[in-house]
PLY file of the C-alpha trace (Angstrom):
ply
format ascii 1.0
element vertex 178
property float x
property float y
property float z
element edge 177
property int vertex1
property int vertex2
end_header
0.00 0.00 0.00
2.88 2.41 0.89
4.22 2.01 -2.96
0.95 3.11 -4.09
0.51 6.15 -1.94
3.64 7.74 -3.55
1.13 8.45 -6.41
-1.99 9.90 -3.62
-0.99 13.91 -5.05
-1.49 12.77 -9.08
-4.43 14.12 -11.16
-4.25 12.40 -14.17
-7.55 10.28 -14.32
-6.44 7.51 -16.03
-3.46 6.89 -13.42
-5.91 7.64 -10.53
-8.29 5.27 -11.96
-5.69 2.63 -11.61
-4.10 3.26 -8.26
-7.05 3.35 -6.49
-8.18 0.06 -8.53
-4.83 -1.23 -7.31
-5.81 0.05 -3.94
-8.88 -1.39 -3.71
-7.74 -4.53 -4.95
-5.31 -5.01 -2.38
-7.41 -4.09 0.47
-10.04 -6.90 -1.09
-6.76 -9.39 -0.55
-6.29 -9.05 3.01
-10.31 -8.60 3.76
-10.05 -4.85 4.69
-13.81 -4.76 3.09
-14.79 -0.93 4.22
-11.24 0.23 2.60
-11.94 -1.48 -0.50
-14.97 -0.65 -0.92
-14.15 3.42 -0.54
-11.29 2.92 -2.79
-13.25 0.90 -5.41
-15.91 4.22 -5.43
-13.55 6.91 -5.95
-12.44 5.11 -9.64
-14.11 6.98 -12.73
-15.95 4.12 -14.38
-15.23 5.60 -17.46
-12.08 5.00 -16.77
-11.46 1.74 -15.57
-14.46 -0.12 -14.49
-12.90 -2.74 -12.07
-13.47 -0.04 -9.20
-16.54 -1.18 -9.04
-16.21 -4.90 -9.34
-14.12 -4.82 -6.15
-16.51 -1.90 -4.38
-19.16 -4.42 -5.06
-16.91 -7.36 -3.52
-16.69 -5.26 -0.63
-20.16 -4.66 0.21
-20.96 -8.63 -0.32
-18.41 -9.31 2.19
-19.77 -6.68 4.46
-23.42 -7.78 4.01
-24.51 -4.07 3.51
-27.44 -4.24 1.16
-27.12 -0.26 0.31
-23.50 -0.11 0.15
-24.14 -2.99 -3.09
-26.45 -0.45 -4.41
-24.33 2.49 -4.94
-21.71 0.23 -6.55
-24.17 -0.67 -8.64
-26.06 2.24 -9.22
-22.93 3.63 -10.51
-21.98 1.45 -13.67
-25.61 2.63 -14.77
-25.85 4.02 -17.82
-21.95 2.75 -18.67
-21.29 0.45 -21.65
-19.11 -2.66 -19.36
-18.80 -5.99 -19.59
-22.53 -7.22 -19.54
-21.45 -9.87 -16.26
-20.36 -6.97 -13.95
-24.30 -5.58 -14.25
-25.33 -9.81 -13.34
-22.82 -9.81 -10.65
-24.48 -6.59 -8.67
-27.58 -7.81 -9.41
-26.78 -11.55 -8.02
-25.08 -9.37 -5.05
-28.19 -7.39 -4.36
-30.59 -10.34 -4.58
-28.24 -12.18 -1.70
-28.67 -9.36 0.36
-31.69 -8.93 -0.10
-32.34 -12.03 1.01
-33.75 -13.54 -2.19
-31.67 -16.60 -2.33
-32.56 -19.01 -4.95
-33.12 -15.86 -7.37
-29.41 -14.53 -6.02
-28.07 -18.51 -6.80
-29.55 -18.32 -10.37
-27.91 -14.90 -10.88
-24.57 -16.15 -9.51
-24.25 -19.00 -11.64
-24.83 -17.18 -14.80
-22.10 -14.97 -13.75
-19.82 -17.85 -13.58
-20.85 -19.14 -16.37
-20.14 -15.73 -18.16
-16.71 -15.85 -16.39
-15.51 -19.35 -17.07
-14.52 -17.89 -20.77
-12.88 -15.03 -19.47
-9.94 -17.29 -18.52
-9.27 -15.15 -15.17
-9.52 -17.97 -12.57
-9.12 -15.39 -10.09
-12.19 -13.39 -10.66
-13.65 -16.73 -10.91
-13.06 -17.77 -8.00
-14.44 -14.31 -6.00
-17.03 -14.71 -7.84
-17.21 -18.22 -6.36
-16.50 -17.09 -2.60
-18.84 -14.01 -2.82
-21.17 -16.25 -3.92
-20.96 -18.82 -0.47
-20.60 -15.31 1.25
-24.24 -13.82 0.18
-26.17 -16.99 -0.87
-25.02 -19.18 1.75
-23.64 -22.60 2.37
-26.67 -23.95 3.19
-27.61 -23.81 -0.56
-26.28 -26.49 -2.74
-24.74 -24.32 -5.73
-23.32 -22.22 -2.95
-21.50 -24.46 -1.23
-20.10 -26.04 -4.46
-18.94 -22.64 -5.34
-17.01 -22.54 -1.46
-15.53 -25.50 -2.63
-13.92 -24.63 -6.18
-12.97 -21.51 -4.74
-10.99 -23.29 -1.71
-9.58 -25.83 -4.60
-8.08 -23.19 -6.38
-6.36 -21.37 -3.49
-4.59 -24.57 -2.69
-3.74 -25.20 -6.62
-2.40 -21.82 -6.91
-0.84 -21.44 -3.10
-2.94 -17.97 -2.91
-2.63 -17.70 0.86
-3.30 -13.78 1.25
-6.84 -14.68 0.77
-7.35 -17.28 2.34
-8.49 -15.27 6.14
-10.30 -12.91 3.97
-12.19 -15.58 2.54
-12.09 -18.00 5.11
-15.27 -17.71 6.97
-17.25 -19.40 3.44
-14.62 -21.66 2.91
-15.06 -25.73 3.43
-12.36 -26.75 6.75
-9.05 -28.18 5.81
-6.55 -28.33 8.21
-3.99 -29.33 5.89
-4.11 -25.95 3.57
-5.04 -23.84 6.71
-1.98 -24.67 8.90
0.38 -24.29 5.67
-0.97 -20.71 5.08
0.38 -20.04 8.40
0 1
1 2
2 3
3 4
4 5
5 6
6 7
7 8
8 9
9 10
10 11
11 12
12 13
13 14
14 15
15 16
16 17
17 18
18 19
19 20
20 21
21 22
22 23
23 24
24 25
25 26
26 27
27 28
28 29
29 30
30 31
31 32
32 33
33 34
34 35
35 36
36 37
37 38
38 39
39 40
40 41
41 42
42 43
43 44
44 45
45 46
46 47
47 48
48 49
49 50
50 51
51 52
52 53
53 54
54 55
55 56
56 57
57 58
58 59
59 60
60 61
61 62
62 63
63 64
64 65
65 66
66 67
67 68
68 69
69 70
70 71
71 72
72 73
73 74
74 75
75 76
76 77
77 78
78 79
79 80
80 81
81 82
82 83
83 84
84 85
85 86
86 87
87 88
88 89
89 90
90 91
91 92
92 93
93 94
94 95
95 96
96 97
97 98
98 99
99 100
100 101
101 102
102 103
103 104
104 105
105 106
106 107
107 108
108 109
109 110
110 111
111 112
112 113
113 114
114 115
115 116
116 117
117 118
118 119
119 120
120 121
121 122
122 123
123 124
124 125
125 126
126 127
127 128
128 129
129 130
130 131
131 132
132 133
133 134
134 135
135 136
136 137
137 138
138 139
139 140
140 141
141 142
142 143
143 144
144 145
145 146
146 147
147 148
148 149
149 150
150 151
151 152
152 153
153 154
154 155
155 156
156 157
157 158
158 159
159 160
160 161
161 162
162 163
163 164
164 165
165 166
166 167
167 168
168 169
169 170
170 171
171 172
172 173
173 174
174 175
175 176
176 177
């Protein structure tokens, strides 16, 4: 984080955009939710639109329903990859409490990311999903599961306590990631 604030004083957008994307993305890896979240709203979605994608991480893994709204409310009327507009919606369902609509929404989203070839969107897609829907549904707790199997193929251990409250036990990969 201290890298990035060496570039707090700059005004080009396009830079800003991405160092508080970077920002927010980091906070999203060690589970500092509110942080992310702030960081995620302060990107100009015309800029770079993955401000929002973790601003809307955030608020799943904080559970705040209107906190998911202004994420989403503001990639309205942008032109973004059609999945990010499914993902806030599958978000707001979950919080909302509609499950099995929120678990419909979700897997379309994966299914819309599985081509992307970006494993690691897939798979917080995957925990977000266990996060809002719960474990208690089926598809959710699948989704736990993938998303636990590829932080042990990969060795990802920063997000492992950030996600860890959705993931399936295993004392194995837990006592490795220290």
């Amino acid at each position: 984080m201290a890298a990035l604030e060496y570039f707090d004083d700059v005004e080009d957008p396009q830079l800003r955009a991405n160092v508080d994307t970077g920002k927010a993305e980091l906070l999203c890896e060690i589970g500092e939710w509110a942080g992310a979240f702030d960081f995620g709203m302060q990107v100009d979605t015309m800029v770079n639109w993955q401000g929002i994608w973790y601003a809307l991480t955030a608020a799943a893994w904080l559970g705040d329903l209107a906190k998911a709204e202004l994420a989403s409310d503001a990639l309205e009327g942008r032109e973004v990859f059609p999945a990010i507009d499914r993902y806030a919606e599958a978000i707001r369902l979950g919080l909302e409490g509609k499950i099995e609509e929120a678990a419909a929404a979700f897997l379309e989203v994966q299914e819309a990311w599985e081509v992307r070839l970006l494993d690691d969107d897939l798979a917080t897609i995957r925990a977000v999903f266990a996060r809002v829907v719960g474990p208690e549904n089926p598809a959710a707790a699948e989704a736990a599961r993938a998303a636990h199997d590829w932080l042990v193929q990969t060795g990802t251990r920063s997000l492992l306590a950030a996600w860890a409250p959705v993931l399936p036990e295993d004392a194995t990969f837990r006592s490795a990631a220290g």
